[in-house]
N, C-alpha and C positions, 0 to 999 in steps of 0.2 A: 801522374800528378801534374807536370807539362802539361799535360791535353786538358784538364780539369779546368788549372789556369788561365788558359786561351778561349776556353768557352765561359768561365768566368766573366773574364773580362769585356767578353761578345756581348754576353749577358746586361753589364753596367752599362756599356757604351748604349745598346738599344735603349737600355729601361731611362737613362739622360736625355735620349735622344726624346723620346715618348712624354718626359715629364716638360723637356722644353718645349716641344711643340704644344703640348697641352698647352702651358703657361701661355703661350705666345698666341692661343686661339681666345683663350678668357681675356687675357689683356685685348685683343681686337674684337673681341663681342663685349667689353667694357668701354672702351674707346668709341664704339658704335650708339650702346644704348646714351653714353654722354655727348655724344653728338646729336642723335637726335632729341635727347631733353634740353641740350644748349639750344638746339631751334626755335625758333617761332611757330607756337601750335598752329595747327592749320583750322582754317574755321570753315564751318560746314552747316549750312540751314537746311531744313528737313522739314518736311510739312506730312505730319501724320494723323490717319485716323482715330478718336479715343474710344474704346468699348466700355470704359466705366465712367460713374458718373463725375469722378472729380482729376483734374490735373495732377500728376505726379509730384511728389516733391524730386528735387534734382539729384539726389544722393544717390541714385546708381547712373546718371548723367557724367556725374565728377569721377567716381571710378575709371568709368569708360573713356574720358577724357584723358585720364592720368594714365594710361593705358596704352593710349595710340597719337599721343600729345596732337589732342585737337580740343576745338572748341566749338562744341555744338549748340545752334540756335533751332531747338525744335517747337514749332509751331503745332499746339495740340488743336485738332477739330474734330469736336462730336461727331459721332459713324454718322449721324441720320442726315448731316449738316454738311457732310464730305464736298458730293458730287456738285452741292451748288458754290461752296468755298471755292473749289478747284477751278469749276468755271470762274467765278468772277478772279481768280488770281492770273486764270491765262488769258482771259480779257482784257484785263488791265497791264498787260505785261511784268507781271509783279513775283514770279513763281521763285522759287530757290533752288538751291541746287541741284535736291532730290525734293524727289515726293512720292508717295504711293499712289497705285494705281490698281482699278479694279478692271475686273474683264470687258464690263461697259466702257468703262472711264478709257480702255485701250484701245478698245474699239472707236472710238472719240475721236482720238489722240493720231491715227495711222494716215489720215492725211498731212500731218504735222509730222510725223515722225518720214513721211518719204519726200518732204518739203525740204528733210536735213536739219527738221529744229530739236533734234534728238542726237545726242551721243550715242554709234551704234558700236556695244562696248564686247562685242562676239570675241573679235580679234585681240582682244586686250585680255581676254582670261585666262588665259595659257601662261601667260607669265607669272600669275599670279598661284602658289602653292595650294592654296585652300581654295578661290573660286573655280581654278582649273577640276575641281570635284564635282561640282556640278548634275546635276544627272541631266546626259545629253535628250534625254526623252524629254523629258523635261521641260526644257530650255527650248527645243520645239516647237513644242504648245506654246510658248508665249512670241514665239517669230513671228516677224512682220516680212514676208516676202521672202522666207527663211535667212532673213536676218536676225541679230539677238541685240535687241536695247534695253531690256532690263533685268534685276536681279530678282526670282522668285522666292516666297516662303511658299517651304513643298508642306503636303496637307494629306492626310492620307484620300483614300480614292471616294471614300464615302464614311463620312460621321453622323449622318442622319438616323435619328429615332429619336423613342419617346423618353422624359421624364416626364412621372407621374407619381401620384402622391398614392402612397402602397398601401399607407397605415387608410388613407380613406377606400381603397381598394376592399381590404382584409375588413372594413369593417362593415363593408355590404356585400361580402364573399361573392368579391370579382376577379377574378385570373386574373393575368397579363391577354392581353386579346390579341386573337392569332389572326384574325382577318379585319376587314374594314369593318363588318357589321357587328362585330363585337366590342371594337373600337369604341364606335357611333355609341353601343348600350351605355359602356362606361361613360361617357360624357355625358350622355344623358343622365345616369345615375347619381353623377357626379355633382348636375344641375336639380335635381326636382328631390333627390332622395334621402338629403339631410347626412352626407359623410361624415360630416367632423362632429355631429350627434349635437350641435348646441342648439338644435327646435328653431335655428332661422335661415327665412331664405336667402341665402347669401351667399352661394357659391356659384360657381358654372366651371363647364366641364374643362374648355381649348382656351388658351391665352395665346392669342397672335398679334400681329404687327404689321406695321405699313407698304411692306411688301409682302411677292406675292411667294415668298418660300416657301410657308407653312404647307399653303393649300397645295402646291406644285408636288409637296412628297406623296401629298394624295392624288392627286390626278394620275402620278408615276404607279400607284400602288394599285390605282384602276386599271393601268396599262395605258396612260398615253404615253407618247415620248420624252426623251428628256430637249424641251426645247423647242428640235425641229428633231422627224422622224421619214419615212419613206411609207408614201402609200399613192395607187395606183401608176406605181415605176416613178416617180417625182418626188423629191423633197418637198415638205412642208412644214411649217409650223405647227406647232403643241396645239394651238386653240382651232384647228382646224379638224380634229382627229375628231371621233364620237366618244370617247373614252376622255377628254376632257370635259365634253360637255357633261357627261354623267357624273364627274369627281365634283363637276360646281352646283351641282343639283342635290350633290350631298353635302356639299357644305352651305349651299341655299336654306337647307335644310337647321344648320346648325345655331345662322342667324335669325331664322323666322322662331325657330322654338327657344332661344335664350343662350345657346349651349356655350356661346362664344360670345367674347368681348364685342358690342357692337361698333365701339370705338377703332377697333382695329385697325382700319385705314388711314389714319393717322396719329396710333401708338405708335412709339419710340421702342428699341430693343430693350433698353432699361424698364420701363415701364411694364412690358412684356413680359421681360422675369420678374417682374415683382411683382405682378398676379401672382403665379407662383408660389412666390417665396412667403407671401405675405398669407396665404391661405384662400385667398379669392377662386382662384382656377387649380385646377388638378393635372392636365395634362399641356407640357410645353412640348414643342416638335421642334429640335435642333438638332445641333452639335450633343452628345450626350456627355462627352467626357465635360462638360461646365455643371454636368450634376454637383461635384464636387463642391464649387465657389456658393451657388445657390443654396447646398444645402446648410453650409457654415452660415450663411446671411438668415435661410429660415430657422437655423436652430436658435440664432437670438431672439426671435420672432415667439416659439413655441417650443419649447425642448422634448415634444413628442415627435415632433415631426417624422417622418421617414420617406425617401425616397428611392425609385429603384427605377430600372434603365432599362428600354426594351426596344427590337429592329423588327424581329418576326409581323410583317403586316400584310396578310395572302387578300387579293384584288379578290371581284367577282368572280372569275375564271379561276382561281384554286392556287395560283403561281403570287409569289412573291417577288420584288423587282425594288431596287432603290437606282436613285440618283447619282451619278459618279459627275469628280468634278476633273478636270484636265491633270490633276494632282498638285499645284497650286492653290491657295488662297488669295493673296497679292504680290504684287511686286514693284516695284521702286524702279525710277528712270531719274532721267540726268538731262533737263534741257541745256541746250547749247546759249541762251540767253544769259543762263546764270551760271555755270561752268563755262568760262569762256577760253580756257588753255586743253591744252592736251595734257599738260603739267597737272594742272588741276583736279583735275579726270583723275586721273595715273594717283594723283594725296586720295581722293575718294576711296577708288576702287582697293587703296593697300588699308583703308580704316574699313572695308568691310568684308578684306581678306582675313582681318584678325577676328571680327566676330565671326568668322566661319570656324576658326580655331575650336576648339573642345574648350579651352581655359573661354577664348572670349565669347563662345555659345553658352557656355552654361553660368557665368556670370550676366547675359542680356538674361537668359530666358529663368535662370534659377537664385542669381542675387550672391551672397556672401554665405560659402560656405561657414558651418557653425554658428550662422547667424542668421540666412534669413531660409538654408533649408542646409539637410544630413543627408550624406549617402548610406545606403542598406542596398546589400548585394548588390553592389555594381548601376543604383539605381539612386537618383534624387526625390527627395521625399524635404515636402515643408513641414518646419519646425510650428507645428500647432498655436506653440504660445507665440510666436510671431507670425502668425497669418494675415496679420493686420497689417503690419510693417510691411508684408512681402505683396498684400494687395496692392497697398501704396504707393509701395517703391519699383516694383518688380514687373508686375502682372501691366501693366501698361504699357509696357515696353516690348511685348510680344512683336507689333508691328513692323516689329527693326529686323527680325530673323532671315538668313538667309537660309537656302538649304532647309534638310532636314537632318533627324538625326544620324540616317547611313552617311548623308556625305559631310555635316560637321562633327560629329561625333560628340552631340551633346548628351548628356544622360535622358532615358526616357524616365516615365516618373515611377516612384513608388508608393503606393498609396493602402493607407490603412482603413481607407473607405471603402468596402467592398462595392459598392456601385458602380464606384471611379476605374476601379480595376478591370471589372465589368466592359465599363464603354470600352474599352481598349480591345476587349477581346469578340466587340459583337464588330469593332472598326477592320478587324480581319477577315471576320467570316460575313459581313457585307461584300467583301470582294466576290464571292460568288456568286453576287443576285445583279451585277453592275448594268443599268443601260448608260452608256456612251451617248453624250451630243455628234453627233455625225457631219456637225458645220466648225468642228473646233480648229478645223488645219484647213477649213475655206477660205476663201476670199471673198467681199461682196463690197465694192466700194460702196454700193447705196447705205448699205447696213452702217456701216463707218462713219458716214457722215449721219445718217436719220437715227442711228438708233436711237437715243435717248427721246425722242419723239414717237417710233413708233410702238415703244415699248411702253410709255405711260400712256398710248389709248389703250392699249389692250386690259395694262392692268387698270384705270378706271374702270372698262367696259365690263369687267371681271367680278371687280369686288360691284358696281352698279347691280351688275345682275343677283350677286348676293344679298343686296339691300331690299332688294327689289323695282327696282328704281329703274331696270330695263327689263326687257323679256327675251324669247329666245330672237325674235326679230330683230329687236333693239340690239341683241349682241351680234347678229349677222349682218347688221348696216353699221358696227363700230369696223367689222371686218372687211368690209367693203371702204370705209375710211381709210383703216389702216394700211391698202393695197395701192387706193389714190396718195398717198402720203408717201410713198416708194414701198411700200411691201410688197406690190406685184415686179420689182424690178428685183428686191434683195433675191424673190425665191428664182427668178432668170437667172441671176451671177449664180447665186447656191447650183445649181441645178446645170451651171455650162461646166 
């Protein structure tokens, strides 16, 4: 009875013990969160790309704010309007704290960033619980001299294929096309053979844009390289291969017979999908999981509509091949002009240690649970009758993501779209057709500084030859330009 007694009392004394210390950690993580809401938000300007067509309202802005007590000024700029905004802001010495950055845009940037006008923020991510996640591969691919000065949104390795319009498919009894030449029928079908059955001529086949993606998945599909490629023991460029000359000979092809927007070259992405959406073209060449947002926009459009999703596209030679990107989409830096502490740095980096969170990842990328999406099995899925709201509010804000799902742990989606579902599972088994850039972990100071110059002769000289407006000559003395302009030096540095 004694011995009962003594381990009794063992017993109170720990379980007091256990409840005070509890008490005394809520009161110091009460004490904590009221110190930092006593502070002064911390204010943070951000300069990002917009993929739709209208500004956000600020309602998941003020969330986020309320969240990580700051005060964000984000400065929206149209995708197609980006890379000359950015210049003239670093022109002018006018840029913000952060801002997005694309793979061009870095390659820009890395004379500037070994100048020291870059916060190199490697060494600062280890203290931080959720950046320190990171995937070091990763992080890699975006060094500068293997150094790390920015934060990436990971992407899976390949999202490229087709949406296409099924119901005009099924009603000229066309498959899904397993090669390029099947492909080509369908667009052409698409254009001359009256799809949508209403007796006018008014459709075409490809819906593209200003740059030169669309066509690049077909040159890949032809088998040139992604980029740059190796041929006769040397690195070289995509447009030097013969295998792109034959992918622009097929898509020469597309603008002489109708098949394709002629405007292309100066379409906007918006514009692009709403060929699309709107009934005009049949076949877009992206990202496939956006079938989704397209198809909610075409079904106000036509409530027949139907869309469906497809990667399989076998070149001449019988092998199928897509595009892989470094596993990235963009990523965000921190000029030293405009962060001008280490202090500073340090407020940043912990406002987007929380959107690495799971809480602050699936509130940037998913909004207000039971409000602006539901989870099902373990998965995020938008509440339908708010898709408008979650456009508005939500879908904008993509650009702010750090990480991806393995290392924030935000929900992947769930969708009652079977398409949407679809793209997800063709984003997996793409991984086994991937050609790699082979200059992604190079170095080439020429490229750094010229790229944005030598990469608009080429794609002038590209789409020209599409228009007709050069010939194969014409495109071999853009190439002989582009070599005097520093491209015969970028492929020396590639190549040392």
């Amino acid at each position: 009875m004694k011995k009962r007694s003594i381990v009794f009392l063992f017993c109170c004394i720990i379980l007091t013990g256990g409840l005070l210390l509890g008490c005394a950690e809520q009161e110091s993580n009460s004490e904590n969160k009221q110190a930092a809401s006593d502070s002064e938000p911390q204010e943070i300007s951000i300069m990002l790309n917009l993929h739709v067509p209208e500004v956000p309202n600020e309602r998941l802005e003020e969330l986020i704010e309320e969240e990580t007590n700051t005060e964000l000024d984000i400065k929206w700029v149209p995708d197609n309007n980006y890379a000359e905004s950015l210049n003239t802001a670093i022109a002018t010495n006018n840029l913000p704290d952060v801002f997005l950055l694309k793979d061009v845009t870095l390659d820009q940037q890395k004379d500037a960033i070994r100048d020291d006008q870059y916060w190199e923020i490697g060494p600062y991510l280890d203290d931080y619980p959720n950046l320190s996640k990171l995937n070091k591969d990763i992080l890699k691919n975006t060094a500068v001299d293997g150094k790390i000065y920015t934060l990436y949104a990971g992407r899976p390795l390949s999202r490229q294929g087709l949406i296409y319009r099924k119901d005009w498919a099924d009603n000229l009894g066309l498959d899904a096309p397993g090669n390029v030449d099947e492909l080509y029928e369908m667009m052409r079908a698409f254009t001359e053979d009256d799809p949508d059955g209403n007796g006018k001529d008014d459709t075409i086949g490809l819906t593209d844009r200003e740059i030169l993606g669309t066509f690049e998945n077909f040159a890949t599909w032809h088998g040139a390289p992604n980029n740059w490629g190796e041929k006769d023991g040397q690195l070289l460029p995509q447009f030097m291969f013969p295998e792109y000359r034959e992918a622009m000979d097929y898509f020469k092809q597309l603008f002489d017979n109708g098949y394709i927007n002629k405007d292309a070259p100066v379409t906007s992405k918006v514009d692009q999908q709403e060929l699309l959406k709107n009934g005009t073209a049949g076949v877009y060449i992206g990202t496939m999981g956006d079938v989704e947002a397209m198809y909610q926009d075409a079904l106000a459009i036509n409530p027949d509509v139907v869309f469906d999703v497809h990667h399989y596209i076998e070149g001449p030679d019988g092998e199928y091949r897509t595009r892989a990107i470094p596993g990235y989409g963009s990523m965000l830096i921190f000029p030293k002009a405009a962060v001008e502490t280490e202090e500073k740095l340090q407020g940043i980096l912990s406002f987007f240690d929380y959107l690495m969170t799971p809480e602050g990842a699936n509130l940037l990328l998913w909004g207000v649970e039971g409000e602006h999406y539901e989870v099902i099995d373990g998965k995020g899925k938008v509440i339908e009758e708010n898709r408008e709201a979650f456009n508005r509010e939500i879908l904008p804000y993509t650009s702010l993501e750090i990480g991806e799902p393995d290392t924030n742990g935000r929900y992947t989606g769930f969708f009652d779209y079977e398409p949407r579902t679809k793209a997800d599972e063709l984003y997996m088994d793409n991984n086994d057709y991937l050609v790699h850039d082979p200059t992604t972990s190079l170095e080439s100071e020429t490229w750094a500084a010229q790229s944005e110059t030598l990469t608009q002769i080429m794609t002038d000289a590209t789409y020209q030859y599409f228009l007709g407006q050069i010939d194969n000559d014409g495109f071999d003395q853009a190439i002989e330009k582009w070599k005097e302009a520093g491209g015969t030096q970028v492929i020396e540095e590639y190549n040392q």
